[in-house]
Each structure stands twice: as C-alpha cells, then as structure tokens.
mmJSON file of the N, C-alpha and C atoms, coordinates in Angstrom:
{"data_MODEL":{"atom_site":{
"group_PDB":["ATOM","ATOM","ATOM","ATOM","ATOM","ATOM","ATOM","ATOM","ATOM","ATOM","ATOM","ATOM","ATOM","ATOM","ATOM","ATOM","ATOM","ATOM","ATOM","ATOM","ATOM","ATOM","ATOM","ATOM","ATOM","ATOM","ATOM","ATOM","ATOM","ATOM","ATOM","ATOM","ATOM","ATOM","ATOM","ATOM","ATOM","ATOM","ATOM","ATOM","ATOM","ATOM","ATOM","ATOM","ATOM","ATOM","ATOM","ATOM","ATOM","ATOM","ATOM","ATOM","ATOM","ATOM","ATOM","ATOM","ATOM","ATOM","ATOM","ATOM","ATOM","ATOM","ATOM","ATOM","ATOM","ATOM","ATOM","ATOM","ATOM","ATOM","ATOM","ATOM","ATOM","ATOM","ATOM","ATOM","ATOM","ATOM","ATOM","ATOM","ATOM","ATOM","ATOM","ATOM","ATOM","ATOM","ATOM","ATOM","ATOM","ATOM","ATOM","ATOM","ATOM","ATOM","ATOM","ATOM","ATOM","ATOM","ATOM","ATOM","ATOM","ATOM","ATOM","ATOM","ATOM","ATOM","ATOM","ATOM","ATOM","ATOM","ATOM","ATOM","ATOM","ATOM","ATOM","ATOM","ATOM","ATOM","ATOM","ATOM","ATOM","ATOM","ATOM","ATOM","ATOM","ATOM","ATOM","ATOM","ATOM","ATOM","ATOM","ATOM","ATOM","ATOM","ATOM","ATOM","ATOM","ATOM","ATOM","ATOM","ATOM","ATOM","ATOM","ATOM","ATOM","ATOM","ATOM","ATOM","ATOM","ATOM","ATOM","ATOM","ATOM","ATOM","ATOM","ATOM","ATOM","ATOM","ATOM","ATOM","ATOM","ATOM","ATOM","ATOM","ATOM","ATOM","ATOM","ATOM","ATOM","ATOM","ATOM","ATOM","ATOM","ATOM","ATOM","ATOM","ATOM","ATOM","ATOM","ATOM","ATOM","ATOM","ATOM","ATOM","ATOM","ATOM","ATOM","ATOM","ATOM","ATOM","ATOM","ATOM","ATOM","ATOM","ATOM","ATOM","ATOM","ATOM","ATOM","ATOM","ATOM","ATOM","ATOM","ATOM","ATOM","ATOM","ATOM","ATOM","ATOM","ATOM"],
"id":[1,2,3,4,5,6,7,8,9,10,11,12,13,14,15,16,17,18,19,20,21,22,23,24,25,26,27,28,29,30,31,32,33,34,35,36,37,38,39,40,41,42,43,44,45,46,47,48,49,50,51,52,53,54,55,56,57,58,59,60,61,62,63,64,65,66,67,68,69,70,71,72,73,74,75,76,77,78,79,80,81,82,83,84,85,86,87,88,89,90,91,92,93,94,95,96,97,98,99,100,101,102,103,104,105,106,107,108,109,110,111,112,113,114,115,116,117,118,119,120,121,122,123,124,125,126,127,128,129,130,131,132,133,134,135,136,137,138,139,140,141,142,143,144,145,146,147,148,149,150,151,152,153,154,155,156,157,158,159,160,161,162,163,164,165,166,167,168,169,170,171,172,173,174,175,176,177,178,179,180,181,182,183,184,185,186,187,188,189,190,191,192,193,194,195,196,197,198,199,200,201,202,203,204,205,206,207,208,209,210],
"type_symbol":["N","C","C","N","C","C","N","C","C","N","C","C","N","C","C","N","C","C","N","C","C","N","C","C","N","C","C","N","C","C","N","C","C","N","C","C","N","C","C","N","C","C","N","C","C","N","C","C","N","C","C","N","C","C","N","C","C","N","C","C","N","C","C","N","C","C","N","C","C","N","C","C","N","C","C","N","C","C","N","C","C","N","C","C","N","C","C","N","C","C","N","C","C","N","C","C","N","C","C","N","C","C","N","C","C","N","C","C","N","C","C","N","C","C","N","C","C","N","C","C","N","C","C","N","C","C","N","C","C","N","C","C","N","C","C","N","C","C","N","C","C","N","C","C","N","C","C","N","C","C","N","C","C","N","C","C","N","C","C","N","C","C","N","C","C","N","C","C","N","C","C","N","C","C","N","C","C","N","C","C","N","C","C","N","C","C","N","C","C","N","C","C","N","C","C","N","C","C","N","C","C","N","C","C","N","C","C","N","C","C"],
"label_atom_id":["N","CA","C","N","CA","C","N","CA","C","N","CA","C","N","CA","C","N","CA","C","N","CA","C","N","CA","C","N","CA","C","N","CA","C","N","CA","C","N","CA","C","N","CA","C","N","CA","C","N","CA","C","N","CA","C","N","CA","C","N","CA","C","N","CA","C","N","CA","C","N","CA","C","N","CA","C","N","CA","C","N","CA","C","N","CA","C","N","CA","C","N","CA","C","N","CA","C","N","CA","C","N","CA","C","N","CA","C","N","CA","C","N","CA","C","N","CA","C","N","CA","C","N","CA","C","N","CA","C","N","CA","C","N","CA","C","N","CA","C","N","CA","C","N","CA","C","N","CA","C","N","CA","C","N","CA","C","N","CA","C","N","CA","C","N","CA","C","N","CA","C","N","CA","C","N","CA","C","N","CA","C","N","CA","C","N","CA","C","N","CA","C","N","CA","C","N","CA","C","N","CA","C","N","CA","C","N","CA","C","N","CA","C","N","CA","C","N","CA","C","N","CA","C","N","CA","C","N","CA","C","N","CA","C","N","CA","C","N","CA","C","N","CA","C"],
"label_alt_id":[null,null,null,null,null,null,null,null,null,null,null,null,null,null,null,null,null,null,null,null,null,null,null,null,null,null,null,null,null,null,null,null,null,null,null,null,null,null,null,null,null,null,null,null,null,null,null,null,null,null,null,null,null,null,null,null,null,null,null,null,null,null,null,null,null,null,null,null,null,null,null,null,null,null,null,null,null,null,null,null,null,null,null,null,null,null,null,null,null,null,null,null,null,null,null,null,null,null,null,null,null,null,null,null,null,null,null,null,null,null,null,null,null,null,null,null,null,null,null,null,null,null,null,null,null,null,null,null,null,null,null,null,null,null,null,null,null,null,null,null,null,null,null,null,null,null,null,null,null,null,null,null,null,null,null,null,null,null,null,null,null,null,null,null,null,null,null,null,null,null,null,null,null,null,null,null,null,null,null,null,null,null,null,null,null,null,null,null,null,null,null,null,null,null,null,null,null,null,null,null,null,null,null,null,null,null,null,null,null,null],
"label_comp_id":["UNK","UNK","UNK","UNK","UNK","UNK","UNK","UNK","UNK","UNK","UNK","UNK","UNK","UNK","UNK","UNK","UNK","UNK","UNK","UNK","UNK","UNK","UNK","UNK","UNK","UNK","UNK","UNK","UNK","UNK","UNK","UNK","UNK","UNK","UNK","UNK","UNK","UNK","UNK","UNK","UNK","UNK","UNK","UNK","UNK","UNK","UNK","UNK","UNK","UNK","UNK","UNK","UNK","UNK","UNK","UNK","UNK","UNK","UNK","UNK","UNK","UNK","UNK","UNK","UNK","UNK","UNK","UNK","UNK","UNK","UNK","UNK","UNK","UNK","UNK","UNK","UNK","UNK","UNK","UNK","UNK","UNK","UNK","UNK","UNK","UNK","UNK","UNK","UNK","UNK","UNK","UNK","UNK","UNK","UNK","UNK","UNK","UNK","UNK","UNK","UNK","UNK","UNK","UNK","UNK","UNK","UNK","UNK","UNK","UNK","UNK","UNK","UNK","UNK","UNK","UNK","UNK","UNK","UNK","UNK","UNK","UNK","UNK","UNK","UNK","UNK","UNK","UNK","UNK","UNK","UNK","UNK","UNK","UNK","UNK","UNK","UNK","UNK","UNK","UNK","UNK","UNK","UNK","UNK","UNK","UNK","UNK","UNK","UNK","UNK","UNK","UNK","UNK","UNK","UNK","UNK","UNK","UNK","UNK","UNK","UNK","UNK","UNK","UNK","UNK","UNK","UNK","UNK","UNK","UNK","UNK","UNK","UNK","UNK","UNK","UNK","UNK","UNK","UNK","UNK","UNK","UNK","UNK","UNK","UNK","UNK","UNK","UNK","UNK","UNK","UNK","UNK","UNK","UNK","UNK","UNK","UNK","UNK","UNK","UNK","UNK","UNK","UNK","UNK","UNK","UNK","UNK","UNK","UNK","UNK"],
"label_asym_id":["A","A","A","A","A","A","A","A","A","A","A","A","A","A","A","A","A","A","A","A","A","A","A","A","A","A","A","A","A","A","A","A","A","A","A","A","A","A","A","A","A","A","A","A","A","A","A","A","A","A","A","A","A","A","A","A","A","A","A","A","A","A","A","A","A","A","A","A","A","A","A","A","A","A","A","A","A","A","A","A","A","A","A","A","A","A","A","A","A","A","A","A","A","A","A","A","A","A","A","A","A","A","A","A","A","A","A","A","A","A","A","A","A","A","A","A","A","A","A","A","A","A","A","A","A","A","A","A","A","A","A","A","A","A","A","A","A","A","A","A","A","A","A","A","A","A","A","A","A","A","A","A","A","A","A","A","A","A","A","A","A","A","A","A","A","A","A","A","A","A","A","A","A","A","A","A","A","A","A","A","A","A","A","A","A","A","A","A","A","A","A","A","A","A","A","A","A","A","A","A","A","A","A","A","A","A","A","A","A","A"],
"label_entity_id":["1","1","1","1","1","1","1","1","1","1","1","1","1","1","1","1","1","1","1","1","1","1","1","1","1","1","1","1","1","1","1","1","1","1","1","1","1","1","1","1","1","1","1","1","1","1","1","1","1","1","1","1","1","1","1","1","1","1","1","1","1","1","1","1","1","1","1","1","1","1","1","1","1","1","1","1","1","1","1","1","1","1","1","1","1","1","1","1","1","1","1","1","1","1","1","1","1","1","1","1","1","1","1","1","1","1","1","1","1","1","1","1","1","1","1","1","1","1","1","1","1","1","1","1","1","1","1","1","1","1","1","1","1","1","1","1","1","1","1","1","1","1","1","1","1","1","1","1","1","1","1","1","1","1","1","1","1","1","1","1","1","1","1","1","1","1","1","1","1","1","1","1","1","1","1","1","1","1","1","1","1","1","1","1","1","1","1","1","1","1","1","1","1","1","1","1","1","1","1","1","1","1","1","1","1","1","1","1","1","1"],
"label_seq_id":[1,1,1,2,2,2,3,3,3,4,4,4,5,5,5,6,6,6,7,7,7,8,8,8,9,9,9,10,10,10,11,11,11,12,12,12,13,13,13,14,14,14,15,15,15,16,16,16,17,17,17,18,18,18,19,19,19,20,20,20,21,21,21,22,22,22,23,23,23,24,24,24,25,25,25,26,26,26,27,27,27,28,28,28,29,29,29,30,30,30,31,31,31,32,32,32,33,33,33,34,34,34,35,35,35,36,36,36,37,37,37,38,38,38,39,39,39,40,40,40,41,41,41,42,42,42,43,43,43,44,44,44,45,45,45,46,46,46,47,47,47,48,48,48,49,49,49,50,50,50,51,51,51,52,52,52,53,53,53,54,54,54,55,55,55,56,56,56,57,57,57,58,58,58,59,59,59,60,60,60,61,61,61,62,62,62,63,63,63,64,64,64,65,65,65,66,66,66,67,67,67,68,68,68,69,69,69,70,70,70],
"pdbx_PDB_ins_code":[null,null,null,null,null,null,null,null,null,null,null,null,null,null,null,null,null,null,null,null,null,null,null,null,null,null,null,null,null,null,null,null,null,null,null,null,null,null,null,null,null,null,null,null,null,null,null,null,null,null,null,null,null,null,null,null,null,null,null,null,null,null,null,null,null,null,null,null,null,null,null,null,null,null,null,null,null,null,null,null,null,null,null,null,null,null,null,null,null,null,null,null,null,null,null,null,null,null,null,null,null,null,null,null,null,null,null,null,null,null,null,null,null,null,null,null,null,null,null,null,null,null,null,null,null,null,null,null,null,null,null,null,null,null,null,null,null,null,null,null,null,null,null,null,null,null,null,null,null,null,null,null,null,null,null,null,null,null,null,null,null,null,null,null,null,null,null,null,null,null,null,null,null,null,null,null,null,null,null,null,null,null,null,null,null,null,null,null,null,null,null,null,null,null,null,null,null,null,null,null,null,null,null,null,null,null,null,null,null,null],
"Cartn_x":[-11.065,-10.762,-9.78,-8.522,-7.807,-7.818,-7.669,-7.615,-6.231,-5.773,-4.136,-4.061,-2.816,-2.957,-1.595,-1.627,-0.489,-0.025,1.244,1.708,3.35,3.154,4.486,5.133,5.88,6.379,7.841,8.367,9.6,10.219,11.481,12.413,13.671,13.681,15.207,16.173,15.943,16.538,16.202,14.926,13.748,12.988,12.743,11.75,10.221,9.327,8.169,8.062,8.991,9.463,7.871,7.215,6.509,5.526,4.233,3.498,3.527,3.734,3.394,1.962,1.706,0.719,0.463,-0.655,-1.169,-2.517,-2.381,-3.402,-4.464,-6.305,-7.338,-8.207,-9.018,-10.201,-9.738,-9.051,-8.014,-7.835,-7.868,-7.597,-5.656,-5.339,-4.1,-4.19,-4.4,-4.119,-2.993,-2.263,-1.794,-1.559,-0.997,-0.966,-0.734,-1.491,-1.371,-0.846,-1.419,-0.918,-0.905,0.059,-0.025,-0.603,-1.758,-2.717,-1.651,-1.43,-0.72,0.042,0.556,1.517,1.511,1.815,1.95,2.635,3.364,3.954,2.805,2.491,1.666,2.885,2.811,3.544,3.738,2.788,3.198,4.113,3.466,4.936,3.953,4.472,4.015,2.279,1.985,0.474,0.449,-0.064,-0.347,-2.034,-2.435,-3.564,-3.731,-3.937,-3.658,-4.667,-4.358,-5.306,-4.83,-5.547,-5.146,-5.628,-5.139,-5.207,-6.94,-7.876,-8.58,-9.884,-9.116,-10.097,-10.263,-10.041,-10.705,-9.401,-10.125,-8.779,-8.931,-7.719,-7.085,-6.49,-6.473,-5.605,-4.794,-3.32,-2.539,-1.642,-1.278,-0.605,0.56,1.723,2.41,2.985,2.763,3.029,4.428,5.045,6.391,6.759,5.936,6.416,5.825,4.609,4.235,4.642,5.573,5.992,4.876,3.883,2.894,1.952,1.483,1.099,-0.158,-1.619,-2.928,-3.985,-4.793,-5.788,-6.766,-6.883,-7.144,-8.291],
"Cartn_y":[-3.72,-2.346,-1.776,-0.753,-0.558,0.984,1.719,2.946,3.296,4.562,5.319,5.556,5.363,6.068,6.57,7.565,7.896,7.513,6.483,5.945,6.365,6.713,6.687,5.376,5.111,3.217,3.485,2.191,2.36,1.257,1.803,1.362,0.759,-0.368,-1.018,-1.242,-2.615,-2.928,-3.256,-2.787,-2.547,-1.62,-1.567,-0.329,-0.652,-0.138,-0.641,-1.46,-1.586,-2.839,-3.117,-1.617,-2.028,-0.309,-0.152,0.957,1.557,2.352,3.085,4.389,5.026,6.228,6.087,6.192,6.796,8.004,8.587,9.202,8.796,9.269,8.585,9.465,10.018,10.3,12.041,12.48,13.611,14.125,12.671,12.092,11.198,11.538,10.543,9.755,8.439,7.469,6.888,6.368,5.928,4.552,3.698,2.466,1.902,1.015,0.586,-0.581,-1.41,-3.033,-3.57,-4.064,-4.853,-6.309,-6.617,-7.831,-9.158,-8.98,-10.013,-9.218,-10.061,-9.225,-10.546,-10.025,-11.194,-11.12,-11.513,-10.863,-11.724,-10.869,-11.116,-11.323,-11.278,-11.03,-9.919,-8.621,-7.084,-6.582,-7.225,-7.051,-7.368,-6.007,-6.761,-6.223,-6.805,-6.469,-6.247,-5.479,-5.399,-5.205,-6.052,-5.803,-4.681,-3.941,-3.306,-2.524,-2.048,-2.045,-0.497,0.399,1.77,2.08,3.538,3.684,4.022,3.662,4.08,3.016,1.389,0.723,0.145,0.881,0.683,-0.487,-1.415,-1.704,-2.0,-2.078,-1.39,-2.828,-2.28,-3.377,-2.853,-2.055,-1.834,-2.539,-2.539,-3.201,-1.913,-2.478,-1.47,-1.899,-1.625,-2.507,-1.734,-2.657,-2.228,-1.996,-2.687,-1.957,-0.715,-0.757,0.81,2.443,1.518,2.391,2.889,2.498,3.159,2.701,2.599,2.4,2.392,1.483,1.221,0.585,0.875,0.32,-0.654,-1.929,-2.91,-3.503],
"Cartn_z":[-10.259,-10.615,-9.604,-9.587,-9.182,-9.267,-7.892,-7.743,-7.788,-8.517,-7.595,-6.766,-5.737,-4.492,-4.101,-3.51,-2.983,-1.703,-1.588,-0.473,-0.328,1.315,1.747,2.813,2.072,2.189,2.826,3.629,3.911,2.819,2.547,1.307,2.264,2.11,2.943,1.863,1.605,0.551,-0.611,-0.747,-1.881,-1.754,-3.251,-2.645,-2.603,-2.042,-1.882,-0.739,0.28,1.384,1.998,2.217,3.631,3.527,3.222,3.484,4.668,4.752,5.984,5.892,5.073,5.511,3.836,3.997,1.942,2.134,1.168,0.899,-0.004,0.072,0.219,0.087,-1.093,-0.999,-0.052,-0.365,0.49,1.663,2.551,3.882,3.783,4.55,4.683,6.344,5.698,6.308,7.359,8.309,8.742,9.172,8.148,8.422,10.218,10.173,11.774,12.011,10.981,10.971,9.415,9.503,7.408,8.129,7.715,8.31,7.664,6.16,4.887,4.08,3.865,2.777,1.75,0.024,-0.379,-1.708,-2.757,-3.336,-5.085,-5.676,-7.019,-8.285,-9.485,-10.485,-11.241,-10.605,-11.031,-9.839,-8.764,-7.409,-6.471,-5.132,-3.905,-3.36,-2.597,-2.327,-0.543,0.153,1.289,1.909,2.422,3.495,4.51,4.8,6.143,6.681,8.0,8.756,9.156,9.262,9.507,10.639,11.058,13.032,13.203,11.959,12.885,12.35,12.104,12.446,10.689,9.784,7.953,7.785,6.877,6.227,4.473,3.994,2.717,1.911,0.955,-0.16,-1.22,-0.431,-1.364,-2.468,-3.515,-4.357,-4.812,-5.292,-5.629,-7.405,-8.409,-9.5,-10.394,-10.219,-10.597,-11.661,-12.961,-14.156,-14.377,-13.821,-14.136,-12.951,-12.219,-10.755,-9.771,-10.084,-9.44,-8.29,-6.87,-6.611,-6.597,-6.204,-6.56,-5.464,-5.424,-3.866,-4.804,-4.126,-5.296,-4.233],
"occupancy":[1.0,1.0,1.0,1.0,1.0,1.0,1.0,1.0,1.0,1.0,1.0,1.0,1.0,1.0,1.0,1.0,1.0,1.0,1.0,1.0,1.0,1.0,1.0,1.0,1.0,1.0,1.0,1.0,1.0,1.0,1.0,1.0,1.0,1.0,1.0,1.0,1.0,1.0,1.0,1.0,1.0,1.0,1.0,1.0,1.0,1.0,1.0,1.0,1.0,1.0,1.0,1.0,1.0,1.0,1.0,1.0,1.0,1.0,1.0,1.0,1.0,1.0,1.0,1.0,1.0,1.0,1.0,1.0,1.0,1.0,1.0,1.0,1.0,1.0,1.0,1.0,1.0,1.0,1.0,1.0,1.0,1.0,1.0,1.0,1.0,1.0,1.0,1.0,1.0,1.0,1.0,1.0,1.0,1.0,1.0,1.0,1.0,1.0,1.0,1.0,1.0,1.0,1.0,1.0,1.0,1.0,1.0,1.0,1.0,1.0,1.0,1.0,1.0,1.0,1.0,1.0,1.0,1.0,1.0,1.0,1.0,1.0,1.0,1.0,1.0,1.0,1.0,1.0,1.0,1.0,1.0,1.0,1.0,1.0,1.0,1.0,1.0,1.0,1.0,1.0,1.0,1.0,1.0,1.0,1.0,1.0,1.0,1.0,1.0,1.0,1.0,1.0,1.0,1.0,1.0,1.0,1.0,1.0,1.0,1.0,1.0,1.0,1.0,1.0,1.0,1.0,1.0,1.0,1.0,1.0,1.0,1.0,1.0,1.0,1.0,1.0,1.0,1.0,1.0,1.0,1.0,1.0,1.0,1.0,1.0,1.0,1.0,1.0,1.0,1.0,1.0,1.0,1.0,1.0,1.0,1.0,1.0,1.0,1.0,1.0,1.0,1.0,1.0,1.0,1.0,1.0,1.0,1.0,1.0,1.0],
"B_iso_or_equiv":[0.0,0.0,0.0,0.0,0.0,0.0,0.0,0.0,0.0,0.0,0.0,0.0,0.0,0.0,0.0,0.0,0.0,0.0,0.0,0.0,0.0,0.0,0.0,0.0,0.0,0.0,0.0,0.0,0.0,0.0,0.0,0.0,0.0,0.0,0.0,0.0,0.0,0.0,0.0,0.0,0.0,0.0,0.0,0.0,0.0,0.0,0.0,0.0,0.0,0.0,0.0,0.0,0.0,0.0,0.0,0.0,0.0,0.0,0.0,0.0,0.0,0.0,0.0,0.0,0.0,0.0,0.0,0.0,0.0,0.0,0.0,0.0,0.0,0.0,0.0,0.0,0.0,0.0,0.0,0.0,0.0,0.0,0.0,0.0,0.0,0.0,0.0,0.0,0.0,0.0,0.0,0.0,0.0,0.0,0.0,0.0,0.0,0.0,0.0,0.0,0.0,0.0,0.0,0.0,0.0,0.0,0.0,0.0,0.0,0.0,0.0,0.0,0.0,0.0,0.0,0.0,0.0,0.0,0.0,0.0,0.0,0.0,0.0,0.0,0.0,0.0,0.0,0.0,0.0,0.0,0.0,0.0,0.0,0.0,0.0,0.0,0.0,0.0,0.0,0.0,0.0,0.0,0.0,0.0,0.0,0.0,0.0,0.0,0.0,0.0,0.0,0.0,0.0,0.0,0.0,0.0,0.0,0.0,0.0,0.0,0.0,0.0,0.0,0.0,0.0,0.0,0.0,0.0,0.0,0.0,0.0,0.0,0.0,0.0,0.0,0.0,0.0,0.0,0.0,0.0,0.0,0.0,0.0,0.0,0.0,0.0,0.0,0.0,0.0,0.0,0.0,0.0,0.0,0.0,0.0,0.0,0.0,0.0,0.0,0.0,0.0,0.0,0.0,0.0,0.0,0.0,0.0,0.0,0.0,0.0],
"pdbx_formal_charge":[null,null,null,null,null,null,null,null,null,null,null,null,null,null,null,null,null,null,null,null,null,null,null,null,null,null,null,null,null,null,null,null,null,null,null,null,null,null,null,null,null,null,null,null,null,null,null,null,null,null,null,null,null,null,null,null,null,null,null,null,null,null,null,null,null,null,null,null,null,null,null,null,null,null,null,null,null,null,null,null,null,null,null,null,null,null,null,null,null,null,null,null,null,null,null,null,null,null,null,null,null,null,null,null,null,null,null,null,null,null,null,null,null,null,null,null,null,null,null,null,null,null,null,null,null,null,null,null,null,null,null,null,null,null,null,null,null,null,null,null,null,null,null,null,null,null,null,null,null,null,null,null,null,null,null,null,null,null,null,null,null,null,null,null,null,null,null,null,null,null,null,null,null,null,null,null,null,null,null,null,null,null,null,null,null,null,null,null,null,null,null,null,null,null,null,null,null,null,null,null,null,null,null,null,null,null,null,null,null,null],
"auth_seq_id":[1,1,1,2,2,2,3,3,3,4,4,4,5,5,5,6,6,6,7,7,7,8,8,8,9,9,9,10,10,10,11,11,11,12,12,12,13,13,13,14,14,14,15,15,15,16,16,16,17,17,17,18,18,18,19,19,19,20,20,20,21,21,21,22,22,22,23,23,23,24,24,24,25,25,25,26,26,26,27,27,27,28,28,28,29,29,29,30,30,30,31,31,31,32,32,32,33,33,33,34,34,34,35,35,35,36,36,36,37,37,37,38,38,38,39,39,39,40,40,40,41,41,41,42,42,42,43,43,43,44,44,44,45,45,45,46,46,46,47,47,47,48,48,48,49,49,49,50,50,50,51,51,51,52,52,52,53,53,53,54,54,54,55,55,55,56,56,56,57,57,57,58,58,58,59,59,59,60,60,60,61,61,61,62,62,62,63,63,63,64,64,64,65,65,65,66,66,66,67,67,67,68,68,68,69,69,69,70,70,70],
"auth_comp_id":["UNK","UNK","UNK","UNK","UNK","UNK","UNK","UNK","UNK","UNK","UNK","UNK","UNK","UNK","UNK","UNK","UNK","UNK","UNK","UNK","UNK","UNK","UNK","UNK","UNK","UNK","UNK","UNK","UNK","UNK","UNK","UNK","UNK","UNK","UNK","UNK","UNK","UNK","UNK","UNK","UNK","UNK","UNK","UNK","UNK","UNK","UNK","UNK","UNK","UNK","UNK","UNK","UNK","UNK","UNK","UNK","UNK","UNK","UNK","UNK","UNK","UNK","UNK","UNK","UNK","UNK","UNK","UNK","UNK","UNK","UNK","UNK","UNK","UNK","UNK","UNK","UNK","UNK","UNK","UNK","UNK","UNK","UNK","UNK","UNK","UNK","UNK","UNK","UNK","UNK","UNK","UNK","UNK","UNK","UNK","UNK","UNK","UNK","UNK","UNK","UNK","UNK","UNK","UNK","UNK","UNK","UNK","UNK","UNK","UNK","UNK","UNK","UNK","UNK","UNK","UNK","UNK","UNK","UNK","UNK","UNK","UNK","UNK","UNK","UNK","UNK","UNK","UNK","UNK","UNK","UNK","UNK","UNK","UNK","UNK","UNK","UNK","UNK","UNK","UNK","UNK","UNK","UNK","UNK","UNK","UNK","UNK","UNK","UNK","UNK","UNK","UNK","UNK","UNK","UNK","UNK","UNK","UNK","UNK","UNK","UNK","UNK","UNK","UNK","UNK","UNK","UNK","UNK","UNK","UNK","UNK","UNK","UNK","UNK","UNK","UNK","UNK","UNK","UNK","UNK","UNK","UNK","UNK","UNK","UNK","UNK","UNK","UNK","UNK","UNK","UNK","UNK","UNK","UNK","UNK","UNK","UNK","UNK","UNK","UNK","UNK","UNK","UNK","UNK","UNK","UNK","UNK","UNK","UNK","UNK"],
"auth_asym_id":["A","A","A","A","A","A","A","A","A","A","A","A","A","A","A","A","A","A","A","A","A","A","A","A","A","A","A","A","A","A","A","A","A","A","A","A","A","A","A","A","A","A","A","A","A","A","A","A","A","A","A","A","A","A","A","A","A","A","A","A","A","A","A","A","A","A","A","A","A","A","A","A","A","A","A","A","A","A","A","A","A","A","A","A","A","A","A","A","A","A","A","A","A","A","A","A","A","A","A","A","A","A","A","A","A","A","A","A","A","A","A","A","A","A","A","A","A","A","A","A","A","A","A","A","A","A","A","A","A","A","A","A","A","A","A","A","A","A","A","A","A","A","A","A","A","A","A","A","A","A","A","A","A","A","A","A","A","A","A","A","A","A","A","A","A","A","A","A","A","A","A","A","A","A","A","A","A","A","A","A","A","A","A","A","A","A","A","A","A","A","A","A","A","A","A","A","A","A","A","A","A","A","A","A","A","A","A","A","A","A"],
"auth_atom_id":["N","CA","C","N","CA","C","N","CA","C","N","CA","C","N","CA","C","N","CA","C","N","CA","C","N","CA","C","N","CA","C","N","CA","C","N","CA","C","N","CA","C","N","CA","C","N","CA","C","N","CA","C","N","CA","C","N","CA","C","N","CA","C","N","CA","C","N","CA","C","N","CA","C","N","CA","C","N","CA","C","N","CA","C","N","CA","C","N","CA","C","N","CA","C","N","CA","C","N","CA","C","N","CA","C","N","CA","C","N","CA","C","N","CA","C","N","CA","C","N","CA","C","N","CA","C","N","CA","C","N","CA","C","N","CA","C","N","CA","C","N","CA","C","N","CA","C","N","CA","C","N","CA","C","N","CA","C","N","CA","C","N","CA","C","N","CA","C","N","CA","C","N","CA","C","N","CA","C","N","CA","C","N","CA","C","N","CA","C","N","CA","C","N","CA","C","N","CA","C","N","CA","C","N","CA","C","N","CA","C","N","CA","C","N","CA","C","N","CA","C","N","CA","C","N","CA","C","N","CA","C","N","CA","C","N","CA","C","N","CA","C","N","CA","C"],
"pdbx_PDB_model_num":[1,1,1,1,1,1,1,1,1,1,1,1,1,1,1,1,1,1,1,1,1,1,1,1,1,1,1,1,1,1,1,1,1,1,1,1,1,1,1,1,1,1,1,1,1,1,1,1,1,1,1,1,1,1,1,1,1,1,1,1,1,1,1,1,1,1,1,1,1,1,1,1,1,1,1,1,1,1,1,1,1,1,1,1,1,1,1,1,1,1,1,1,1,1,1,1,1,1,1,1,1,1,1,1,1,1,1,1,1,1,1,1,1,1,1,1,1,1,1,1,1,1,1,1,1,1,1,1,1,1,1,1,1,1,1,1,1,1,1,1,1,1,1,1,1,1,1,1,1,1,1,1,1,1,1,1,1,1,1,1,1,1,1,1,1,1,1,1,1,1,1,1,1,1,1,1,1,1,1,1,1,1,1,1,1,1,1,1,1,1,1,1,1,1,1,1,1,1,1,1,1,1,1,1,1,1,1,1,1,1]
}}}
C-alpha cells in the first residue's frame, strides 16, 4: 500500500534526482541520508534516513507525477 507524500527533491538533470525534506503526517521531515537508492519500472525509489533517526521509503512514480511513501 502506498501513501502520498509531499517531497521537496533536488532536480539536476532529472527531475526527482535525489529527496531532500517531505512532509508526513503534518510534520516535515528532513532527509539526512538516502541509505539506497534504486530505480523500479514506475521510476526511482529512495530509502532514507531522516535527522532524527526514522527511516522512510520514498518512491516517486512518473507516470502519475506523483510522489508516494511505500
């Protein structure tokens, strides 16, 4: 099952490159460390570890533009 979430990501030369901070339950987060990264067939997926210890399983799925906590 897959939650929405609101993430603010850095965009290089893609977009979705790399999470940085999302919002949560109406807390915003601060990514601390991406543990894995890995790329699926809706797009990319990140592990990460936030500043205060939780960690997360973002996905970002590209046909539907939307990011999701999986």
């Amino acid at each position: 099952m897959s939650e929405p979430v609101q993430v603010e990501c850095y965009s290089g030369h893609t977009y979705a490159q790399e999470p940085r901070a999302f919002a949560w339950q109406g807390q915003r987060h601060e990514v601390e460390t991406i543990e894995r990264a890995w790329r699926e067939p809706r797009g990319p997926v990140f592990y990460v570890r936030t500043a205060d210890g939780h960690r997360f399983t973002l996905a970002y799925d590209e046909a539907g533009d939307r990011w999701v906590m999986i």
